[in-house]
C-alpha positions as CSV (number, residue, x, y, z in Angstrom):
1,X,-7.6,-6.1,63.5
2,X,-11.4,-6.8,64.1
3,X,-12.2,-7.2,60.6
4,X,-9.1,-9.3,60.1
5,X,-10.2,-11.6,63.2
6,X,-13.9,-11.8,61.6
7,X,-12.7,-13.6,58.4
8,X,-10.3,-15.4,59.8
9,X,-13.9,-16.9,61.4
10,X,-15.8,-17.1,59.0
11,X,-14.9,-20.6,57.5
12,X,-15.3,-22.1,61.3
13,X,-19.3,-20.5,61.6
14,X,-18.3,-18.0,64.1
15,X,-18.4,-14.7,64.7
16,X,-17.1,-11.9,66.6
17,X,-19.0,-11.6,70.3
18,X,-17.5,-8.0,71.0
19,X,-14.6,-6.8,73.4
20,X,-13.9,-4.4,76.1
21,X,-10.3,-3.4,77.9
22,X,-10.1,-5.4,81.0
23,X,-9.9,-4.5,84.6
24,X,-9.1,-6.2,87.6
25,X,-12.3,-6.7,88.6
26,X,-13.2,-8.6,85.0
27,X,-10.9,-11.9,86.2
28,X,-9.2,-12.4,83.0
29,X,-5.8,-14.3,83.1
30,X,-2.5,-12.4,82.6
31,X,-1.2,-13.6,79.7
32,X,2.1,-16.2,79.9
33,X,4.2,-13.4,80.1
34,X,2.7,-12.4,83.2
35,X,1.4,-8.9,81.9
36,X,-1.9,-7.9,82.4
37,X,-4.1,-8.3,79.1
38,X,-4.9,-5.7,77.1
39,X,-7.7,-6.4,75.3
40,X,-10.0,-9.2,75.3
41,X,-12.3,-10.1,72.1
42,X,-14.8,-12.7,72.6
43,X,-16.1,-15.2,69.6
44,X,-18.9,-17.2,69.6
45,X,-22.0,-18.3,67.3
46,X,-25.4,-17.8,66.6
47,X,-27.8,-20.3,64.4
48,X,-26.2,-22.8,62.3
49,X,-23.2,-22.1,60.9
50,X,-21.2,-23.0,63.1
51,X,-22.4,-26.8,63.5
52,X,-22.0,-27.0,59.9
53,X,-18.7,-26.5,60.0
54,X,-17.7,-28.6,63.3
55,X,-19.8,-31.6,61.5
56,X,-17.6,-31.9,58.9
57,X,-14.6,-31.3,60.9
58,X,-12.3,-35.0,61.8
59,X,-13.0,-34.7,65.7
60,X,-16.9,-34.4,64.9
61,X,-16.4,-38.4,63.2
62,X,-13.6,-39.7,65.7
63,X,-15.3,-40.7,68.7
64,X,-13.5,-39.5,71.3
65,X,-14.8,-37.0,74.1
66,X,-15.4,-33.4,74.4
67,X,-15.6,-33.2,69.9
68,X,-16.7,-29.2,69.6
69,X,-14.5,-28.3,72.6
70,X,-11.7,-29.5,70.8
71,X,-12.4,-28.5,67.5
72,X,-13.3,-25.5,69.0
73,X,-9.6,-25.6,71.0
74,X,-7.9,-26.2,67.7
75,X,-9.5,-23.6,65.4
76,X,-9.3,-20.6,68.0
77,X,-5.5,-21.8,69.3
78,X,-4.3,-21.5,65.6
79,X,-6.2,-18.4,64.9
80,X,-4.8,-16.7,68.4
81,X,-1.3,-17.9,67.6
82,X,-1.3,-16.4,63.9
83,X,-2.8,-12.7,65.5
84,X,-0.3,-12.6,68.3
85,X,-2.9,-13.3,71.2
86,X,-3.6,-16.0,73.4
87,X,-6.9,-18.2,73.4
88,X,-9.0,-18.6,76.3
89,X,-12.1,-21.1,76.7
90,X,-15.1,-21.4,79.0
91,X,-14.8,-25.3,79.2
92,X,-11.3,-24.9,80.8
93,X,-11.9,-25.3,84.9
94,X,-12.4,-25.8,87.2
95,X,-12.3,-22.8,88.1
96,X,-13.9,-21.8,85.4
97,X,-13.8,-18.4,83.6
98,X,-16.6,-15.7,83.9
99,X,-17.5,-15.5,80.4
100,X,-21.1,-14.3,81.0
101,X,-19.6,-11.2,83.1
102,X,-17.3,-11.1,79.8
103,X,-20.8,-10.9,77.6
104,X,-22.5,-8.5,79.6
105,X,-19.3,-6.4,79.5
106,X,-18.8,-6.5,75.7
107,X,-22.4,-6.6,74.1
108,X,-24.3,-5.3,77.2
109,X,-27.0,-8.9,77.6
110,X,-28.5,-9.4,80.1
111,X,-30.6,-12.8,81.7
112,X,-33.5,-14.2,80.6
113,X,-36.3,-15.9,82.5
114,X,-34.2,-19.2,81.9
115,X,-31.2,-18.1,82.7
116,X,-29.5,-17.9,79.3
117,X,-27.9,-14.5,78.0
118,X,-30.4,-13.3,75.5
119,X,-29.5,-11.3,72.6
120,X,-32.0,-8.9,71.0
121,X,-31.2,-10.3,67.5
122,X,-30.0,-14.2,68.2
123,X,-32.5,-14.6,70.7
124,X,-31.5,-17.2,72.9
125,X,-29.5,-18.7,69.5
126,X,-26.3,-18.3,70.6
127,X,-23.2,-19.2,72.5
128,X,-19.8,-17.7,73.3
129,X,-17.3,-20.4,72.2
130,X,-13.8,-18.4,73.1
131,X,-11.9,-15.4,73.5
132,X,-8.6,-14.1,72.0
133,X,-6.6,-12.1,74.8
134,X,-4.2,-9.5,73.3
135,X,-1.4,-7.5,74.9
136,X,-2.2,-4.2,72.5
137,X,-5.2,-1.9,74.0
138,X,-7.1,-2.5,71.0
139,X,-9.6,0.1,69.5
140,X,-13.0,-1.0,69.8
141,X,-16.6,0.2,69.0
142,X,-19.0,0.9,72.1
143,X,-21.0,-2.1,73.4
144,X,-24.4,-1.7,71.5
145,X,-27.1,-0.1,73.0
146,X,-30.4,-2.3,72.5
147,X,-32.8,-3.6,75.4
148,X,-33.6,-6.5,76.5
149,X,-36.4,-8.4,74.4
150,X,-37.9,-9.4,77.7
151,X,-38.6,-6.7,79.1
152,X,-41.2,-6.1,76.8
153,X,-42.4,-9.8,76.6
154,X,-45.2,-9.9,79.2
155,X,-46.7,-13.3,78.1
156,X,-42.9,-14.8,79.2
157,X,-43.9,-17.8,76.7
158,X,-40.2,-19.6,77.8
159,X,-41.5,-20.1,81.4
160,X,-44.6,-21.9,80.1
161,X,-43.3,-24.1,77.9
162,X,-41.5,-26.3,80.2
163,X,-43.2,-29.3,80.0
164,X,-42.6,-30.4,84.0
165,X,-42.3,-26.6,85.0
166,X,-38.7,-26.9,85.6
167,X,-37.8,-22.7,85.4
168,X,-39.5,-21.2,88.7
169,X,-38.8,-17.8,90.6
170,X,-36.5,-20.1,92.8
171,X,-34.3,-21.2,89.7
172,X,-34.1,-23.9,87.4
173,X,-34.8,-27.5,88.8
174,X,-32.5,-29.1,87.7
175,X,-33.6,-32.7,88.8
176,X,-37.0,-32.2,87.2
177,X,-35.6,-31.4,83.9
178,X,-33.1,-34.4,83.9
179,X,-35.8,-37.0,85.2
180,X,-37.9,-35.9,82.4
181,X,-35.3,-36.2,79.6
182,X,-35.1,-39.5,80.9
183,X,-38.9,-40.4,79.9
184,X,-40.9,-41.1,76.7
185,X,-42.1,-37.5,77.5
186,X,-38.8,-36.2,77.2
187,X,-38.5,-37.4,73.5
188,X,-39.0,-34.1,71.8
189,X,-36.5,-31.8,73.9
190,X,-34.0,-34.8,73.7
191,X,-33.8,-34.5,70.2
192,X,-35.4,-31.2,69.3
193,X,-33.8,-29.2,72.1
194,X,-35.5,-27.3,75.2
195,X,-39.3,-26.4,74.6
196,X,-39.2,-23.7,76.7
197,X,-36.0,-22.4,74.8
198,X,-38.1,-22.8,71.7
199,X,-40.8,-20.9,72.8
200,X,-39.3,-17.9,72.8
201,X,-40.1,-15.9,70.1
202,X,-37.0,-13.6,69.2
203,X,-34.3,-14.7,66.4
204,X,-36.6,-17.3,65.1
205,X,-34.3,-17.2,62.3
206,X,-31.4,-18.5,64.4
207,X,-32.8,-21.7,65.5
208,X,-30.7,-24.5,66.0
209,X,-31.1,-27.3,63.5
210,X,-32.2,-30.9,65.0
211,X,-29.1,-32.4,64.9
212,X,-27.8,-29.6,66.6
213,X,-29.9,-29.0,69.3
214,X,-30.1,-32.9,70.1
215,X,-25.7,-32.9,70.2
216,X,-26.2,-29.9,72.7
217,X,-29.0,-31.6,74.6
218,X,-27.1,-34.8,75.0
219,X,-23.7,-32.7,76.1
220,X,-25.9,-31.3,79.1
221,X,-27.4,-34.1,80.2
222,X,-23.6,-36.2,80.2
223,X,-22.3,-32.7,81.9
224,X,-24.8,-32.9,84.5
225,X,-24.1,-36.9,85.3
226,X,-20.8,-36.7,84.5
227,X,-20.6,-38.2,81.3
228,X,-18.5,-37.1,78.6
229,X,-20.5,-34.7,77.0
């Protein structure tokens, strides 16, 4: 079934993000029979395939709000529906659902300095788009065992790279982040993406192109002022 769910993927840029055999305490919705889920396998993305294949997707040209969530809506509720399972997505709240409690349970990440799941190959180049809930108890390989990339990092180049300092001990500053976007200053995050996301040096390879990071930058910023995104 995994393999089978990974190229059925393929053509939409994502990939398989893992899966464990929920409990109580993991918060995942019973399915619309009522019964308790089985299984849950999470799928996400990592670099840019997966913006390559939302771009020339209809809702990435039609102008109406929320474009990846949908497409992303549409590709995983047709995949679920021909495997038997049921789709569930992180944009769909409030309240929303714990999807990095899911990641921690299925591939083992942990935090970074910034506050975004790290992945000792993706780096911080990477997102969990979905997850297909099953009714079967699935077989499925142990989470892999790999440490954290920062605990090793001692320079911490992500916390210095924020040009207005925005990623403290106390959390992220919000505010200061936002009022800089809104400068000349701001220029090369707004369409580049985050310096201090880019200044991390694991999965180089997975950087987000331009046009990518800048569609990602501009979702945040409408998220945060209640924009469209």
């Amino acid at each position: 079934m995994l393999q089978r769910i990974a190229e059925a993927l393929g053509p939409l840029g994502l990939i398989l993000r893992g899966g464990f055999h929920p409990c109580p305490e993991d918060a995942v919705p019973a399915l619309r029979d009522g019964r308790a889920a089985g299984t849950l396998v999470l799928v996400g993305n990592a670099g840019p395939a997966m913006w390559r294949a939302f771009h020339a997707a209809p809702e990435a040209a039609d102008g109406k709000a929320h474009p990846l969530d949908r497409w992303i809506a549409r590709g995983l509720g047709t995949l679920a529906q021909a495997l038997g399972a049921e789709a569930r997505f992180p944009f769909e709240g409030p309240p929303y659902l714990p999807f990095q409690r899911w990641a921690a349970r299925a591939e083992g990440l942990s935090a970074s300095p910034l506050g975004i799941l790290i992945h000792p190959r993706f780096g911080l180049w990477h997102a969990y788009r979905g997850a297909l809930a099953f009714r079967a108890v699935l077989p499925l390989p142990a989470p892999p065992e790999a440490p954290c990339p920062c605990d090793d990092c001692a320079e911490r180049p992500c916390l210095q790279g924020c040009p207005v300092g925005a990623f403290t001990a106390d959390g992220y500053a919000v505010p200061a982040c936002l009022d800089h976007l809104d400068r000349a200053e701001g220029e090369d995050c707004r369409r580049q993406g985050c310096l201090a996301r880019r200044a991390c040096p694991v999965g180089r390879a997975y950087l987000y192109e331009s046009q990518q990071a800048a569609f990602h930058m501009a979702a945040f910023v409408g998220s945060r002022r209640g924009g469209s995104g």
